[in-house]
C-alpha positions as CSV (number, residue, x, y, z in Angstrom):
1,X,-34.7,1.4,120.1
2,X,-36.4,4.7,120.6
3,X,-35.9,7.8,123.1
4,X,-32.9,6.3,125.2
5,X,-32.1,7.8,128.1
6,X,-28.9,9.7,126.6
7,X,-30.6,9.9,123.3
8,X,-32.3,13.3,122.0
9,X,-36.5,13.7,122.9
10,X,-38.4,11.8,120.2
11,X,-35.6,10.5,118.5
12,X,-34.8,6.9,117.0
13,X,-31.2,5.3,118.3
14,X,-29.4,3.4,115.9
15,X,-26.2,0.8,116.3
16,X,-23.8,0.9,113.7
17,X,-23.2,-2.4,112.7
18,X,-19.9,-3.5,111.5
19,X,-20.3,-3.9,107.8
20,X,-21.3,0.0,108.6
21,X,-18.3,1.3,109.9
22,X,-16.9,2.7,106.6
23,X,-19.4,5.3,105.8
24,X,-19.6,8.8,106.5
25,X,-22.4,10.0,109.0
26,X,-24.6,11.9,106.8
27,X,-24.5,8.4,104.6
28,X,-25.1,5.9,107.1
29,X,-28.2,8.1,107.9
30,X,-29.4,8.3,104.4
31,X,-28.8,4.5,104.5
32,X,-31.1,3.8,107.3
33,X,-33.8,7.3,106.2
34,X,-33.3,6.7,102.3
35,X,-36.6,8.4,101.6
36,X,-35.4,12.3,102.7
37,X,-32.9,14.3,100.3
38,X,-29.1,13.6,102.0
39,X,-29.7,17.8,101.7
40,X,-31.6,17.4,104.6
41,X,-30.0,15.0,106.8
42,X,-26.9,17.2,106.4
43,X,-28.8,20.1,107.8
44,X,-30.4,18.0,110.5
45,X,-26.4,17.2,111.4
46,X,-25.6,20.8,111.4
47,X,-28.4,22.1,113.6
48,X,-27.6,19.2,116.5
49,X,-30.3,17.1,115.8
50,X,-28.1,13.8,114.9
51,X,-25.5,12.5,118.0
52,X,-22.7,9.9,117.6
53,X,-22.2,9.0,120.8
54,X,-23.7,11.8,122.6
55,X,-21.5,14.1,120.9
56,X,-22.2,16.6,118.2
57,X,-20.3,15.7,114.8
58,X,-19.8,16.5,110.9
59,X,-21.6,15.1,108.3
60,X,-18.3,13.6,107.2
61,X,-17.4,12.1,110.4
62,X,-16.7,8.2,109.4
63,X,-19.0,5.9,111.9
64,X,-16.7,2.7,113.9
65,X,-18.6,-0.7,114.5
66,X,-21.2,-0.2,117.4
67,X,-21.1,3.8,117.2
68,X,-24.5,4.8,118.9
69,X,-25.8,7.3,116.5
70,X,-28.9,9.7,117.4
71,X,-31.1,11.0,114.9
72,X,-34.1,13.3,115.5
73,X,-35.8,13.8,112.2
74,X,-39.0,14.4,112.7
75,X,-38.5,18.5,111.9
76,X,-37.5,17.1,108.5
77,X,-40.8,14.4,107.8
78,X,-42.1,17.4,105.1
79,X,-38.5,16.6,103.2
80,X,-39.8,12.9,102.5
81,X,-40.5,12.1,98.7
82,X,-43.6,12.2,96.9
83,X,-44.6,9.4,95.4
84,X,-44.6,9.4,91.1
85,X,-46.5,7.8,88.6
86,X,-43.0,7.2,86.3
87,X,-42.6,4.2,84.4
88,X,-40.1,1.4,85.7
89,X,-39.1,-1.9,84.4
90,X,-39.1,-4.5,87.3
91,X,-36.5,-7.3,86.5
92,X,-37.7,-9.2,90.1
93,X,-40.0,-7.7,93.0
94,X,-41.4,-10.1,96.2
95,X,-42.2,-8.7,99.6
96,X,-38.2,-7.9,100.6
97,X,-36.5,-7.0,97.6
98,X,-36.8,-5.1,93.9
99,X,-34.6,-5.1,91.1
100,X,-35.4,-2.5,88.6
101,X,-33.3,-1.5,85.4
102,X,-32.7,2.1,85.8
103,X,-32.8,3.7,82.6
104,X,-29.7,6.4,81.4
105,X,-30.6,9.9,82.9
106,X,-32.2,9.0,86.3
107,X,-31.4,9.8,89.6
108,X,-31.1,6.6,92.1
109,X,-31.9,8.9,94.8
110,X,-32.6,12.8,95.4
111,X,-29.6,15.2,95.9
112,X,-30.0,18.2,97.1
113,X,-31.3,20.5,94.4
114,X,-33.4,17.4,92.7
115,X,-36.5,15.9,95.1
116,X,-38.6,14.2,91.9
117,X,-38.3,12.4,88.9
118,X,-35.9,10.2,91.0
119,X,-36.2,6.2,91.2
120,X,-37.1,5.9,94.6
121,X,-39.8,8.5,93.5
122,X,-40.8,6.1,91.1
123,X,-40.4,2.8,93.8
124,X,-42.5,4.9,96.4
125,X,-46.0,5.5,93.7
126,X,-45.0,1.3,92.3
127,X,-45.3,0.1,96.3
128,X,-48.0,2.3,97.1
129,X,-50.1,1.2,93.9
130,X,-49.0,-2.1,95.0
131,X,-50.9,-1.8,98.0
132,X,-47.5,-1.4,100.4
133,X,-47.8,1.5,101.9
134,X,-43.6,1.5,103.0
135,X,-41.6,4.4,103.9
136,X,-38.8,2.1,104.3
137,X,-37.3,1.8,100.8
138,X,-33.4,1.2,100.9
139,X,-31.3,1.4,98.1
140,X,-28.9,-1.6,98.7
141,X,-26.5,0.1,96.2
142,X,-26.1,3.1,93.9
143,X,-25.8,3.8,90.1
144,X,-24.6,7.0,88.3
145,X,-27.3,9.3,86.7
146,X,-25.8,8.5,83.3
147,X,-25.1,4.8,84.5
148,X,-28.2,2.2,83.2
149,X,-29.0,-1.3,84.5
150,X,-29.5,-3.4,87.5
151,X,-30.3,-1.7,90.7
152,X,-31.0,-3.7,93.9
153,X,-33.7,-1.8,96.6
154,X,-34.6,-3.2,100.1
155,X,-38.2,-3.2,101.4
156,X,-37.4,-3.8,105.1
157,X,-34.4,-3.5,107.3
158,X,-33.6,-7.0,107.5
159,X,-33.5,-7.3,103.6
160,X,-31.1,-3.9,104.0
161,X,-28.9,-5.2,106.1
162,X,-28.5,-8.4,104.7
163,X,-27.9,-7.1,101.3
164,X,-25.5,-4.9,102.3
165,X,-23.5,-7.2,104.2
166,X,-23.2,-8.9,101.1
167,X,-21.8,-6.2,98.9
168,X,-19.2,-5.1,101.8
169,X,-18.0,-8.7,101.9
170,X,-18.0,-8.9,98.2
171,X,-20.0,-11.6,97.8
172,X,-21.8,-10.2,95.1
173,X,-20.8,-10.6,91.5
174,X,-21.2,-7.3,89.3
175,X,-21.0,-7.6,85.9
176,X,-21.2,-4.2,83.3
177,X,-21.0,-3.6,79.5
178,X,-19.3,-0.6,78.7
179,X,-18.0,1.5,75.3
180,X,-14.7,2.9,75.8
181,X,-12.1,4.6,73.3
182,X,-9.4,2.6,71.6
183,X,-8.6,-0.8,72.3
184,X,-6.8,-2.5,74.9
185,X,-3.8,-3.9,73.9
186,X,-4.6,-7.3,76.2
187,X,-7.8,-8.8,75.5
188,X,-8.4,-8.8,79.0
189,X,-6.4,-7.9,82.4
190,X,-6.9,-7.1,86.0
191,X,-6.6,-3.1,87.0
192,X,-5.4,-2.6,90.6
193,X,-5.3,1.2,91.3
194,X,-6.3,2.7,94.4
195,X,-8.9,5.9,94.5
196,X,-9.0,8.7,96.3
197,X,-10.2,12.2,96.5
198,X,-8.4,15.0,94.4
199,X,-9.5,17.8,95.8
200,X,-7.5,20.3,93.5
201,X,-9.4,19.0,90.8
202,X,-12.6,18.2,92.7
203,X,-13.3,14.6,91.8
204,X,-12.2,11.2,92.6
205,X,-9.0,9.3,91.0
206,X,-6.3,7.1,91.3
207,X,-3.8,7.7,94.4
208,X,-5.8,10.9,95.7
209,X,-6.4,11.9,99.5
210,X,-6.9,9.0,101.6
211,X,-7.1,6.4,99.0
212,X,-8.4,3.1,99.5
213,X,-7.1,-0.3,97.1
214,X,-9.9,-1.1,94.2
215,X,-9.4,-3.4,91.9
216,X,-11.5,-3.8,88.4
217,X,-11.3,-6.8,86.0
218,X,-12.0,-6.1,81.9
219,X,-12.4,-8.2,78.7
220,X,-12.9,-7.1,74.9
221,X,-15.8,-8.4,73.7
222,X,-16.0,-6.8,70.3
223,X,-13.4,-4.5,68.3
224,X,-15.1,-1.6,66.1
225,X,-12.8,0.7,63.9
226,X,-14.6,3.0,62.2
227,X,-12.4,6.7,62.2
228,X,-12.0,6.1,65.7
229,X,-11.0,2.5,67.5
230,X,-13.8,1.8,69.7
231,X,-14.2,-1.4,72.3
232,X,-17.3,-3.1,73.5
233,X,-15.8,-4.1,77.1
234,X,-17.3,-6.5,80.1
235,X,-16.2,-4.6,83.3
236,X,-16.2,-6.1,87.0
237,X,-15.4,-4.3,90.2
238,X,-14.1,-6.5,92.5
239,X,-14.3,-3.8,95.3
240,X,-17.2,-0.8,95.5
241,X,-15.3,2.7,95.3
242,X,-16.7,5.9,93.5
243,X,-16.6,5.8,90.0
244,X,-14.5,2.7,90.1
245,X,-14.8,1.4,86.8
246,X,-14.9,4.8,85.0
247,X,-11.3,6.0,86.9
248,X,-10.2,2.6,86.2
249,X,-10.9,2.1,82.4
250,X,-9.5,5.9,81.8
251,X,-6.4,5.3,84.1
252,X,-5.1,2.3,81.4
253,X,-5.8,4.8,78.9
254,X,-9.3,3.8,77.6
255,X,-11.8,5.7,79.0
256,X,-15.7,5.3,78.7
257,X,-17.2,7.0,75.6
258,X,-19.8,10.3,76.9
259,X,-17.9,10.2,80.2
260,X,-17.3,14.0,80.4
261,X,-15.3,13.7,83.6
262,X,-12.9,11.0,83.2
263,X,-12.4,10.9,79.7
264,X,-13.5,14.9,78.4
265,X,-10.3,15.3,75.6
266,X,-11.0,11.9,74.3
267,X,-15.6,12.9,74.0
268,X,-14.4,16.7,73.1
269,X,-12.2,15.4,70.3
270,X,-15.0,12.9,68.7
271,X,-17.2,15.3,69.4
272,X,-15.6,17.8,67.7
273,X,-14.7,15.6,64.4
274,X,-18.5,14.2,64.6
275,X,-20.7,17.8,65.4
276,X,-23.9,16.1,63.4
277,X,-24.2,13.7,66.1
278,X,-25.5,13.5,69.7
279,X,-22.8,13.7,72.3
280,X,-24.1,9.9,73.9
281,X,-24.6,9.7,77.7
282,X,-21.9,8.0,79.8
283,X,-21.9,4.4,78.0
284,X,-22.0,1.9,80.8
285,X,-24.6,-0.7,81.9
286,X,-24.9,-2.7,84.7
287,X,-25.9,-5.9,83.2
288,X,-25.7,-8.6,85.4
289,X,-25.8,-8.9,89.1
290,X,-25.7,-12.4,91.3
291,X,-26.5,-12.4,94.8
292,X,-28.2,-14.6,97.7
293,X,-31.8,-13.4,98.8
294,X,-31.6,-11.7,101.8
295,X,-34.2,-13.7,103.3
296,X,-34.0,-17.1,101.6
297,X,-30.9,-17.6,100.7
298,X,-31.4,-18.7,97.5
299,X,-28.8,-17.7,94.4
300,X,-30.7,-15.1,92.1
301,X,-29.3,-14.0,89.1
302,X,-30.5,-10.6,87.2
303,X,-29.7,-9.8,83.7
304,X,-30.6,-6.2,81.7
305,X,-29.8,-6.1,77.9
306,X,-28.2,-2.7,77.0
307,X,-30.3,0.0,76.8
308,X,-31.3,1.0,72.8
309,X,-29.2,4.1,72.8
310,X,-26.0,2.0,73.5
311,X,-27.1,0.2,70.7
312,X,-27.7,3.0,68.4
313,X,-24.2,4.0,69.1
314,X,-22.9,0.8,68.3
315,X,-24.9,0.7,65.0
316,X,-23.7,4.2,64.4
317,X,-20.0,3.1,65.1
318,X,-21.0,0.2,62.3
319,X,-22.0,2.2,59.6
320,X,-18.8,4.6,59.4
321,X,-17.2,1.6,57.9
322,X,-19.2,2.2,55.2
């Protein structure tokens, strides 16, 4: 609905819906405007050009089901992305949805210093070479720069909304292939610790400020002890909180090998007793996602291999038994 009566002058209304209420404004409008930098929604926020409710709030105000949210943006088009002719691997693509595997090193989506060289850069040039000339690209779900594999991206509002009713209601499965230090002592287990914010230390963890319940699943796939124990692990979140499985795996004690934030002693000290070698990105993969099609309803299921430098690792891990 556009320009309602109580709505800001050549704005766009917007209804949250319920599977919506949990996010913060200035991500519920990225959500819905995926294609300009979150940098710019925020000032957009800050300047009074986005209402919730006919009231002026902060980008971190958290949204309620049916919150009537205002957004004039049209000051901020010129923030949109460019399109760019970067490779991509495309796992599945039809007129609703894509799934590409996002390689290590990539943004999902700008931030507020990085505008290109971004996937959705990449998805904008792929659709418009495609001959779809959309602006209304919607990343379903999000994967860390360092994090590789399966990401899910919306070509329409239905397929959005659909999708991410899905992942709030957990209905999708999630499966990643992770390296992490040492070895768990039971082959697999269940990891029910809550995240929050730490704001003393500036990142997420277990039992921070406001924390909400997450629970991760793990099983040891392969053992390798070379100078170090090392563990080839299959990870599943069971619920979708920042940096779930990276908190979760160094909270038991095993954190993810070239994760510099949850697990720094444990990279600094291999790093330190291995100098010749690369420091190796943050080893995790999303390798397998199940979900229904938006539109169809039909059961897909998406698989990525792990990437080759996980598996140069692994083959470097292999040859120090030597």
């Amino acid at each position: 609905m556009n320009n309602p009566n109580n709505c800001l002058v050549e704005s766009t209304l917007y209804i949250v819906a319920e599977d919506e209420s949990h996010l913060r404004l200035d991500e519920f409008i990225f959500k819905r405007q995926s294609l300009m930098p979150i940098g710019a929604i925020r000032v957009a926020i800050s300047l009074g050009d986005v209402l919730v409710n006919n009231r002026h709030r902060s980008s971190g105000w958290r949204l309620r089901p049916n919150d009537q949210v205002c957004a004039k943006l049209n000051n901020y088009s010129h923030l949109e992305l460019e399109p760019e002719n970067i490779p991509i691997e495309i796992l599945y693509e039809d007129e609703f949805i894509i799934a590409v595997n996002k390689p290590p090193k990539m943004l999902s989506h700008p931030s507020r210093y990085e505008r290109s060289a971004t996937l959705l850069n990449a998805l904008l040039y792929h659709s418009f070479n495609q001959g779809e000339k959309t602006h209304r690209l919607g990343l379903v779900h999000r994967l860390d720069r360092d994090t590789s594999g399966i990401l899910l991206v919306a070509k329409q509002e239905t397929a959005l909304k659909k999708l991410a009713a899905q992942f709030d209601q957990r209905q999708v499965k999630k499966i990643y292939q992770a390296v992490v230090f040492g070895v768990p002592n039971n082959k697999s287990g269940e990891i029910n610790a809550p995240i929050g914010w730490h704001p003393q230390e500036s990142k997420w963890g277990v039992e921070g400020e406001n924390s909400r319940y997450a629970i991760s699943s793990y099983k040891v796939k392969e053992v390798k002890i070379p100078i170090n124990n090392f563990a080839c692990v299959e990870l599943q979140p069971h619920t979708g909180r920042t940096h779930q499985l990276r908190i979760h795996m160094s909270y038991i004690g095993h954190p993810i090998v070239g994760d510099l934030v949850y697990g720094l002693s444990n990279n600094l000290e291999w790093q330190k007793a291995n100098s010749e070698v690369t420091q190796p990105r943050q080893l995790l993969h999303a390798s397998s996602l199940i979900f229904n099609h938006p539109i169809t309803n039909q059961q897909l299921s998406l698989f990525a291999p792990i990437t080759k430098d996980m598996q140069d690792f692994l083959n470097f891990i292999e040859s120090l038994r030597a």
